[in-house]
C-alpha positions as CSV (number, residue, x, y, z in Angstrom):
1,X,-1.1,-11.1,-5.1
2,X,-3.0,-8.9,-7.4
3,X,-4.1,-5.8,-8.5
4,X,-5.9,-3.6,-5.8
5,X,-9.5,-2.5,-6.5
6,X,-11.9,0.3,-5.2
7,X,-13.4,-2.8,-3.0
8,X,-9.7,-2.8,-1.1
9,X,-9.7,0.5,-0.1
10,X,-11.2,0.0,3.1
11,X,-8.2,-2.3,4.3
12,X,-5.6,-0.7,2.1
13,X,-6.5,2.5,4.5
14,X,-6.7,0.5,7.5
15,X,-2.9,-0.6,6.8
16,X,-1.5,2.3,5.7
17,X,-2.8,4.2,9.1
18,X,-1.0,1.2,10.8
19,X,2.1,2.8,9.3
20,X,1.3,6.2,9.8
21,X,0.9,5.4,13.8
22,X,3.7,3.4,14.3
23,X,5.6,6.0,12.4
24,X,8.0,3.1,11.4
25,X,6.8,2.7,7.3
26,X,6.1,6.4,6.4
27,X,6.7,9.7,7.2
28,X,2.8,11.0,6.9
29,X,1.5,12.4,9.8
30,X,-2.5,12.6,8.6
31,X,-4.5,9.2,8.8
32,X,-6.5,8.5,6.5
33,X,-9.9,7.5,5.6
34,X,-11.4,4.7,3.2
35,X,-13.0,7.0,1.2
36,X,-9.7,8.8,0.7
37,X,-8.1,5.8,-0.3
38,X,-10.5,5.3,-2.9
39,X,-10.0,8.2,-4.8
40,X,-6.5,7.8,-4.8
41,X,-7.3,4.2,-6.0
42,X,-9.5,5.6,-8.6
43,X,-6.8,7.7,-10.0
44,X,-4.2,4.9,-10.2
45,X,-2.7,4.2,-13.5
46,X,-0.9,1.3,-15.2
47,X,2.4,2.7,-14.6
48,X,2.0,3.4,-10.7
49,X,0.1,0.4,-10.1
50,X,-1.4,-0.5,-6.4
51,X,-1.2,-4.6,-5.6
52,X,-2.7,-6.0,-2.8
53,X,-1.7,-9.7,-1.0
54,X,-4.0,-11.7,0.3
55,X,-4.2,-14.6,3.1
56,X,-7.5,-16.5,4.1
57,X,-9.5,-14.5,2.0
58,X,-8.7,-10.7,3.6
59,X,-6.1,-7.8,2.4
60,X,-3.0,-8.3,4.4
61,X,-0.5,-6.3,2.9
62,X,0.0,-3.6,-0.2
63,X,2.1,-1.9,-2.1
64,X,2.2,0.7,-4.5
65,X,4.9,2.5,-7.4
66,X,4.4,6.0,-7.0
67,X,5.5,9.1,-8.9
68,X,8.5,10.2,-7.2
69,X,9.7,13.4,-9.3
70,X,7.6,15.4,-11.6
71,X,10.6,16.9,-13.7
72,X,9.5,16.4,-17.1
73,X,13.2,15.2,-18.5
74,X,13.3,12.3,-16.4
75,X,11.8,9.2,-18.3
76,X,11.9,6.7,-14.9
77,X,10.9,8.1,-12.1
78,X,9.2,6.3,-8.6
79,X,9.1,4.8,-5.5
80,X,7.7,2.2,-3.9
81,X,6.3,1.7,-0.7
82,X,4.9,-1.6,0.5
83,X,2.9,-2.3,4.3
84,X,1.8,-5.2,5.7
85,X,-0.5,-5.6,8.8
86,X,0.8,-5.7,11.8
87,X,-1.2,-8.9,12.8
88,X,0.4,-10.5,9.7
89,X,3.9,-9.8,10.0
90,X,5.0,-12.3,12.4
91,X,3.1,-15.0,10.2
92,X,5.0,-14.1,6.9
93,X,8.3,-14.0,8.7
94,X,7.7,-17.5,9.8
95,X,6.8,-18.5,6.3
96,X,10.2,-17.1,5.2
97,X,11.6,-19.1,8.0
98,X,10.2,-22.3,7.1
């Protein structure tokens, strides 16, 4: 685990469409595009981080604390959302298992 960089965007996109199409991890509609995903990387700060996992060497899963409510009198405010690719999921569940 670690923090995501520009270089992830590509697969950091490629998961979160995952989610978008299977409509099962987030209510977005729009898929996105690496290049998207890199500015919104590129605009991350340290207190909505993005972290990625990895397994063999590739992006498997991400998640992210995101600004949840802009009201200037609340001091913590977020959300998380976390994906993991759907080729993945099964493994990780097994690893749980075991």
């Amino acid at each position: 685990m670690r923090h995501a960089t520009e270089a992830d965007a590509a697969a950091v996109c490629d998961i979160y469409n995952q989610g978008i199409e299977d409509r099962i991890a987030t209510l977005e509609t729009e898929l996105r595009t690496p290049e998207e995903r890199r500015r919104w990387l590129a605009v991350r700060g340290p207190r909505h981080p993005v972290i990625v996992v990895e397994a063999s060497g590739q992006v498997i899963g991400w998640g992210s604390l995101n600004e949840f409510n802009t009201a200037a009198g609340i001091q913590v405010r977020g959300g998380l959302l976390s994906l993991v690719d759907g080729r993945w999921v099964d493994v990780m569940i097994m690893e749980k298992l075991l």
